[in-house]
N, C-alpha and C positions, 0 to 999 in steps of 0.2 A: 978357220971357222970365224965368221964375222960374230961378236958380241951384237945381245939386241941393242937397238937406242937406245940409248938412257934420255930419258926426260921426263915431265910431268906423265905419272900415271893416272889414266883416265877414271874418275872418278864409278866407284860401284855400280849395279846396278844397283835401283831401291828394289830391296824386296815386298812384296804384300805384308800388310802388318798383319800380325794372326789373330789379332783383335778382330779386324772384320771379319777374317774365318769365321772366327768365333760368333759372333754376331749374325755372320749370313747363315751361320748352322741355328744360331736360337729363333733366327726369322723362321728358316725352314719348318724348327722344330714346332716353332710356333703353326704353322699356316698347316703343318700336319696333323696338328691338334684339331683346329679350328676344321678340319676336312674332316675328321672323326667327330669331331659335334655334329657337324650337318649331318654328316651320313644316321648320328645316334636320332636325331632332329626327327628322321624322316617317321622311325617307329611311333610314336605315337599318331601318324598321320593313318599311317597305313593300319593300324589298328581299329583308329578313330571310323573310318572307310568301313571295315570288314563290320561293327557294329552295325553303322546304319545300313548296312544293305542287308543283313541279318532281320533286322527290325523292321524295314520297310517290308523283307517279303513274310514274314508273320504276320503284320499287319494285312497284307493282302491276302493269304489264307485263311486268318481266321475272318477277317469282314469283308471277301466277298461273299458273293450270290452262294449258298450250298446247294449243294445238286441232292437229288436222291439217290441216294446208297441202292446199289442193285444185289445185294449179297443176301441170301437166303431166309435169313430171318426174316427180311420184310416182301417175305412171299406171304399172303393171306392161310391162314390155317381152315380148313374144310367146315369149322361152324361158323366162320366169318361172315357168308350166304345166310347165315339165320339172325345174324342182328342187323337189325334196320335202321336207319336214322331218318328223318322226316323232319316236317317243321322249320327247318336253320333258318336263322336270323344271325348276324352278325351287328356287334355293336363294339364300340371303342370308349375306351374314357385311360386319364392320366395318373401314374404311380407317385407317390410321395415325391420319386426322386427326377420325377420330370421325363419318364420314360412313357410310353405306350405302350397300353394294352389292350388286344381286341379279344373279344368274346364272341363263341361259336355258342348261343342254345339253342336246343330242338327236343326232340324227343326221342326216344331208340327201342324200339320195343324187340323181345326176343321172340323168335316166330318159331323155330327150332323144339325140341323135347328134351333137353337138357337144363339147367338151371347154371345160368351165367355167372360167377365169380370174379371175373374181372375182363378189362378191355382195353388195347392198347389201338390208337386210330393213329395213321398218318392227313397231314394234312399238306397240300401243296397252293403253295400261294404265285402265283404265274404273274408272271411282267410283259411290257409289251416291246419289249426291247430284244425279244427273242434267244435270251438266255432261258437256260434250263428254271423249271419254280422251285422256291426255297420250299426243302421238306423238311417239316419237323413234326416229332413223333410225340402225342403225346399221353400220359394214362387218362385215362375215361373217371369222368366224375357225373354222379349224379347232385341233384338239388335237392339238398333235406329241407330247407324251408327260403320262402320269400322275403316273410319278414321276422324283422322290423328291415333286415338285407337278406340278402341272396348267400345261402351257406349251402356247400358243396361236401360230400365225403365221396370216398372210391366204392368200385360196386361192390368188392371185399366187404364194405358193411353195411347193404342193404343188398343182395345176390337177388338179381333176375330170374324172376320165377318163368318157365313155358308161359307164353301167350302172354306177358304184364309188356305194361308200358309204364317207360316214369322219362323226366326230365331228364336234362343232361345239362352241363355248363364245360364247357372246354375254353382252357385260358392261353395266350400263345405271348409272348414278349422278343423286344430285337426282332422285328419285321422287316427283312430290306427295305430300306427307302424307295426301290425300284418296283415294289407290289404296286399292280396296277389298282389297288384296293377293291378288286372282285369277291366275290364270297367264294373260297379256296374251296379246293375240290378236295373231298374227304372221305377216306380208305380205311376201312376194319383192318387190321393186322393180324394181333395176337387174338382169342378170346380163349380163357381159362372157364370151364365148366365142371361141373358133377353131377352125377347123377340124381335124377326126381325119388325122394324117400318117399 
């Protein structure tokens, strides 16, 4: 059997120093961190997202156009045909806080044989944009005097006698900006009565 050569043995391979391991594991561990940031990053985005679209569409349900409620209640009650409104005028003027207020007065007399205790009117304010008209409902006030201003109580405390006539003042606020500023068309709902002693 031949012995190997003897001569210079050829120098080691270099091993990788484990340092770099080391080093290329804390890079890693590093950029795996940094990848669990962002991804943590992202939640408050997607949060921030789900808010405003939250908020936008409240915003659009509570301040669009409202429709009229079709639901039973505001079907007219059978002495509703006995009170009358007459007269309307319509007029406008500004609240402390910069808002608008229009005003319905007229006159409402009860034509019926019962004795009116209260009165609940819808009012519908129509646009020309062909959306449905904003309804709003509101309790019935009469006018206890003019001056030195205009004071109002509910019919509760002055009840409509058979055949009386007396003023009216109905107050309405938050108008769509889209009312064609018609004089709204206006509907008896409720009326609460009792009997003639």
């Amino acid at each position: 059997m031949n012995a190997p050569a003897s001569g210079p043995t050829p120098p080691p391979v270099p091993s990788r120093d484990p340092v770099l391991f080391a080093t290329d594991s804390s890079h890693l561990a590093d950029g795996a961190a940094i990848g669990t940031r962002n991804e943590r990053n992202w939640l408050p985005w997607i949060v921030a997202a789900v808010v405003i679209v939250l908020l936008v569409g409240l915003a659009f349900l509570l301040g669009g156009p409202r429709r009229p409620q079709s639901s039973a209640r505001n079907q007219a009650n059978p002495y509703a045909s006995h009170v009358v409104l007459s007269h309307i005028q319509m007029s406008q003027a500004s609240n402390f806080a910069g808002g608008q207020l229009t005003y319905l007065d007229g006159t409402v007399t009860n034509q019926g044989n019962r004795t009116v205790t209260s009165v609940t009117v819808e009012a519908l304010f129509a646009n020309d944009a062909g959306e449905p008209p904003q309804a709003e409902q509101v309790p019935f006030t009469l006018i206890r005097t003019r001056e030195p201003y205009v004071d109002i109580e509910p019919v509760s405390a002055a009840p409509l006698a058979p055949g009386a006539s007396q003023d009216f003042r109905l107050i309405f606020e938050d108008i769509s900006p889209m009312w064609n500023q018609q004089l709204p068309q206006i509907k008896v709902l409720n009326v609460g009565t009792r009997e003639v002693h």
